[in-house]
C-alpha positions in Angstrom: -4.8 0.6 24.8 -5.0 -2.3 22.6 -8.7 -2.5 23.0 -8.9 1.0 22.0 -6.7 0.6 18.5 -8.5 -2.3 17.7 -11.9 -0.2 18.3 -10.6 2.6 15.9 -9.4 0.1 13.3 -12.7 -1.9 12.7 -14.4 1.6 12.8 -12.2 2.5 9.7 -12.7 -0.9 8.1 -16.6 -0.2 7.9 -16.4 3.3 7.1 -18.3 3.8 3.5 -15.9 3.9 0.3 -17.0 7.5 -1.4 -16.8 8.5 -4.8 -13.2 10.0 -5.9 -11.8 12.0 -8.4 -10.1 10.3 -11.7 -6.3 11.2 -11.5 -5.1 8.9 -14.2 -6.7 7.5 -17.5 -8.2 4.1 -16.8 -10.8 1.7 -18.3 -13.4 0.2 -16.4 -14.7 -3.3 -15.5 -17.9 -4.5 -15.4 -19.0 -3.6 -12.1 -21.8 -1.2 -10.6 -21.0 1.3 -8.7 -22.0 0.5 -4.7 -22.6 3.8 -3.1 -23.2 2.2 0.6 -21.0 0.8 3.1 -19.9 -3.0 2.3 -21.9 -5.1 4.8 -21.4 -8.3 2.9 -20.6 -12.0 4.8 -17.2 -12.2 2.8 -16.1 -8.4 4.3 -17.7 -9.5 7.5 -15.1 -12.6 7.1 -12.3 -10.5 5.7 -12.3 -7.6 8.9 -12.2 -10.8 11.1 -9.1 -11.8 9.4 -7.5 -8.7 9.7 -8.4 -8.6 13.1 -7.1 -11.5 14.2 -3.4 -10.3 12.5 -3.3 -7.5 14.0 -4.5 -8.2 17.2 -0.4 -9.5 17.9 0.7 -5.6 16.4 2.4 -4.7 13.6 5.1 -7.5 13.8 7.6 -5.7 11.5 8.2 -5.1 7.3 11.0 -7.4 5.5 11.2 -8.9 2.3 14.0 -11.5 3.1 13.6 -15.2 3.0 12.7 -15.6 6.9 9.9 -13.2 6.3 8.6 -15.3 3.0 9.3 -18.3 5.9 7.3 -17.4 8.7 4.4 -17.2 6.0 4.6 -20.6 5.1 5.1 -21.4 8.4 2.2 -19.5 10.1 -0.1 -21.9 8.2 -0.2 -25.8 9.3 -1.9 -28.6 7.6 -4.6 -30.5 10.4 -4.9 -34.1 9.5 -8.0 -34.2 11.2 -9.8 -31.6 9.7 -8.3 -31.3 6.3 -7.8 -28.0 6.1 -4.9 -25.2 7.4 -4.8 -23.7 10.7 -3.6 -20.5 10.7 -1.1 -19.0 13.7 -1.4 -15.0 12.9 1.1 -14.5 15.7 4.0 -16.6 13.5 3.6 -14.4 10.7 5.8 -11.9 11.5 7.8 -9.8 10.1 5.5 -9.5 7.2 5.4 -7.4 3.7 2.5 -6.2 1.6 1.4 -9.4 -1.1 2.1 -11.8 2.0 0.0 -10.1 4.6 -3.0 -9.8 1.9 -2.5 -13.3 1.5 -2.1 -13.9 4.6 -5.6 -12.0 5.0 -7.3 -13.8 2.5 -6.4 -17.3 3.2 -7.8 -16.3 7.2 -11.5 -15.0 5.7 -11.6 -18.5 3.8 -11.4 -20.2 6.7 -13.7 -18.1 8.8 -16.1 -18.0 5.9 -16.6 -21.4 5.3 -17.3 -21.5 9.3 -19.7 -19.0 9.1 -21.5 -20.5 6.5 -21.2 -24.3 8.5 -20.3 -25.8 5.2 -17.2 -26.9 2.8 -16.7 -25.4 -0.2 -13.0 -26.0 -0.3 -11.8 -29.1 -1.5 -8.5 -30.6 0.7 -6.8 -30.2 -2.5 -7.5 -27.0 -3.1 -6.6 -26.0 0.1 -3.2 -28.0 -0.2 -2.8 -25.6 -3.3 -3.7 -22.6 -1.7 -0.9 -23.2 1.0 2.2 -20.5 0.4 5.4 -22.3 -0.2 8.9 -20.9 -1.6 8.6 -21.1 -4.8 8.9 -18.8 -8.0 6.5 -16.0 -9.2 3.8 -17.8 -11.1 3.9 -21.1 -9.5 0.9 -22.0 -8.0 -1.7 -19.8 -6.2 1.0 -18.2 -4.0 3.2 -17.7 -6.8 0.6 -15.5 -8.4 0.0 -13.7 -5.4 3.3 -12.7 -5.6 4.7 -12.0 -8.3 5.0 -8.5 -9.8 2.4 -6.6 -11.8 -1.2 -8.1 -11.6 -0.4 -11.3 -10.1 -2.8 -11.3 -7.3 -6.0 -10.0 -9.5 -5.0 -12.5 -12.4 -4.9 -15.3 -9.7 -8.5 -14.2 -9.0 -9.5 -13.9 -12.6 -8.2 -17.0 -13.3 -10.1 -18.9 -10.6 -13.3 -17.2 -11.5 -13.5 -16.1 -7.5 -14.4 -12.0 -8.7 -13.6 -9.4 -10.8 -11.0 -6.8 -11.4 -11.6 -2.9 -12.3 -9.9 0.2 -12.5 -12.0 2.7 -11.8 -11.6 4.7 -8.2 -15.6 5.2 -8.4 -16.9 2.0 -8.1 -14.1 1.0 -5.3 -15.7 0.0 -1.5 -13.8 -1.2 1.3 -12.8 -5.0 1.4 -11.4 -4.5 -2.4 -8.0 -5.7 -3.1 -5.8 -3.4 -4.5 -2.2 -3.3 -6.7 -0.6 0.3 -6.3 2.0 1.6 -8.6 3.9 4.2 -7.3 5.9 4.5 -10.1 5.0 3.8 -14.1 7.1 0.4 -14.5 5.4 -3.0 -14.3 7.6 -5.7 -13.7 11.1 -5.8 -12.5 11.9 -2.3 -12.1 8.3 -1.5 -10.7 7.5 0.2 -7.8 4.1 -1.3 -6.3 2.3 -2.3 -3.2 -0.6 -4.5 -2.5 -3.1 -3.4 0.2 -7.0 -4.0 1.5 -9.1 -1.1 0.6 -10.3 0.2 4.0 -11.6 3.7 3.1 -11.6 6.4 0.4 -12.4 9.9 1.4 -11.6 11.8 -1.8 -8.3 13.3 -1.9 -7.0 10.3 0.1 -6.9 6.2 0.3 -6.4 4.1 3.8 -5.8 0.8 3.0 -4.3 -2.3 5.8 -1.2 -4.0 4.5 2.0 -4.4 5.9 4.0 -1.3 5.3 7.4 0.0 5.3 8.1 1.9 8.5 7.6 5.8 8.0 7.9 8.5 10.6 6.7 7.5 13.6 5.0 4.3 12.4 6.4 1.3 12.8 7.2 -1.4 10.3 4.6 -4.1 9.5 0.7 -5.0 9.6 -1.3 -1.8 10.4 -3.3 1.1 8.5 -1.3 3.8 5.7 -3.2 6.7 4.5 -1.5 8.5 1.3 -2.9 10.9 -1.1 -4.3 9.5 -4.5 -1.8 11.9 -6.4 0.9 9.8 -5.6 -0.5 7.0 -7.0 0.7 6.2 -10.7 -1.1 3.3 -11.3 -4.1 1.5 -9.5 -5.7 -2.4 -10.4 -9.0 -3.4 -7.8 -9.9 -6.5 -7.3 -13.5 -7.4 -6.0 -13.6 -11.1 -4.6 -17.6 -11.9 -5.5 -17.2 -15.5 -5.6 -15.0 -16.9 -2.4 -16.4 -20.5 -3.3 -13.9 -20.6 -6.5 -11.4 -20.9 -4.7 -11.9 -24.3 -4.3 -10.5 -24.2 -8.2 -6.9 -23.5 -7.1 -5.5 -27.1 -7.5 -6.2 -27.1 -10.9 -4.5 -23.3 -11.0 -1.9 -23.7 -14.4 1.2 -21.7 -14.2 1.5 -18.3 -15.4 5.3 -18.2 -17.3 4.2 -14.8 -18.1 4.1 -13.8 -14.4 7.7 -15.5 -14.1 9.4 -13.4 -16.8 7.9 -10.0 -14.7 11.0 -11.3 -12.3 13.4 -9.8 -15.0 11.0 -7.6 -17.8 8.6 -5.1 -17.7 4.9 -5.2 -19.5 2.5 -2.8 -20.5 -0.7 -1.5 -19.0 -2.7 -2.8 -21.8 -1.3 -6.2 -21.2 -2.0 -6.2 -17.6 -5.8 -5.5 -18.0 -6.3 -7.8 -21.1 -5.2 -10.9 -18.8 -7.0 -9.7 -16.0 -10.1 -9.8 -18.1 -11.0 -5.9 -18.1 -12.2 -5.0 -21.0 
């Protein structure tokens, strides 16, 4: 049964992203549109991560502090290698900006094994290592924190870029939902892996709230685009900049979206959309 899910899952993750009505005023980045499937070695790495998570099931969905622990402690510094091993099956329960972290941190490792070479510097990868800290501190801290943390992180490092337009999204995108039209502290957001856009409708991987007869945690959520408010994708094009994140300063701004909201048109001007 297990082998079957996972059958249907990586189906859906390489399911072509198609073009999809505007439903909300946006501006656009600078990226062409990509009218195929995404067949490129970091999506390659990125399914394998999912994979990998969800191959334990869905785990469970909580925000409390033990959730925001098994994080940390699902990755492990090796001495010997210099770099984090990752235990998918200790992450558990999970929520949405820690699973795609969760995610992301997984493909870096696989990519750089696929490619038989280091582009990650030990420091950077001590960096990239989630700890319990505040919104804003450090890689994980952008990741996050509320409103655009996780496509500012990525703008920051140089690793890709962020856009707003549903046209030019493809599968493997990172994306910050807004389900309602606050961003900060009294937002309503999600953050989830573009797996496949049919028109009316967005799948994405995350972990979710549980809903109907879906259980809590890591697994696939389809929802109509109407009930999105608000959408920010983020493209990684350069997984190699990463090896920036040591050198990552705090974002104070990011800090104070524990307690205020911001605007739209401050979101995208730090994000680098013009």
């Amino acid at each position: 049964m297990l082998r079957h899910l996972l059958a249907i899952f990586l189906l859906l993750l390489t399911n072509q992203a198609e073009a999809a009505p505007r439903l909300i005023p946006r501006v656009s980045g600078s990226v062409a549109p990509h009218p195929r499937a995404n067949t490129t070695p970091w999506w390659r790495s990125l399914q394998h991560a999912i994979l990998s998570i969800q191959r334990s099931g869905p785990g469970g969905y909580s925000t409390e502090d033990y959730a925001k622990e098994a994080l940390v402690n699902s990755f492990q510094w090796d001495e010997q290698t210099h770099r984090p091993r990752f235990s998918p099956g200790t992450a558990r329960p999970s929520f949405c900006s820690a699973a795609v972290y969760a995610a992301l941190l997984s493909a870096l490792l696989h990519w750089e094994e696929s490619n038989q070479r280091r582009y990650i510097s030990a420091k950077a990868w001590q960096a990239l290592l989630p700890r319990l800290v505040k919104d804003g501190i450090g890689p994980w801290g952008y990741a996050n924190a509320n409103g655009p943390g996780f496509a500012l992180l990525v703008h920051q490092l140089g690793a890709g870029i962020n856009f707003t337009d549903w046209e030019k999204a493809r599968p493997s995108d990172i994306a910050k939902i807004w389900w309602n039209d606050h961003i900060g502290a009294d937002e309503r957001g999600h953050l989830v892996i573009l797996v496949q856009d049919d028109g009316a409708n967005i799948r994405f991987w995350s972990a979710n709230q549980a809903r109907d007869n879906s259980p809590g945690g890591y697994g696939i959520r389809s929802v109509p685009k109407s009930a999105i408010r608000r959408i920010l994708f983020t493209r990684i094009t350069h997984p190699a900049a990463f090896n920036r994140a040591s050198a990552l300063p705090d974002s104070p701004w990011l800090t104070t979206l524990m307690q205020s909201n911001t605007t739209w048109e401050e979101c995208i001007r730090r994000c680098g959309i013009r």
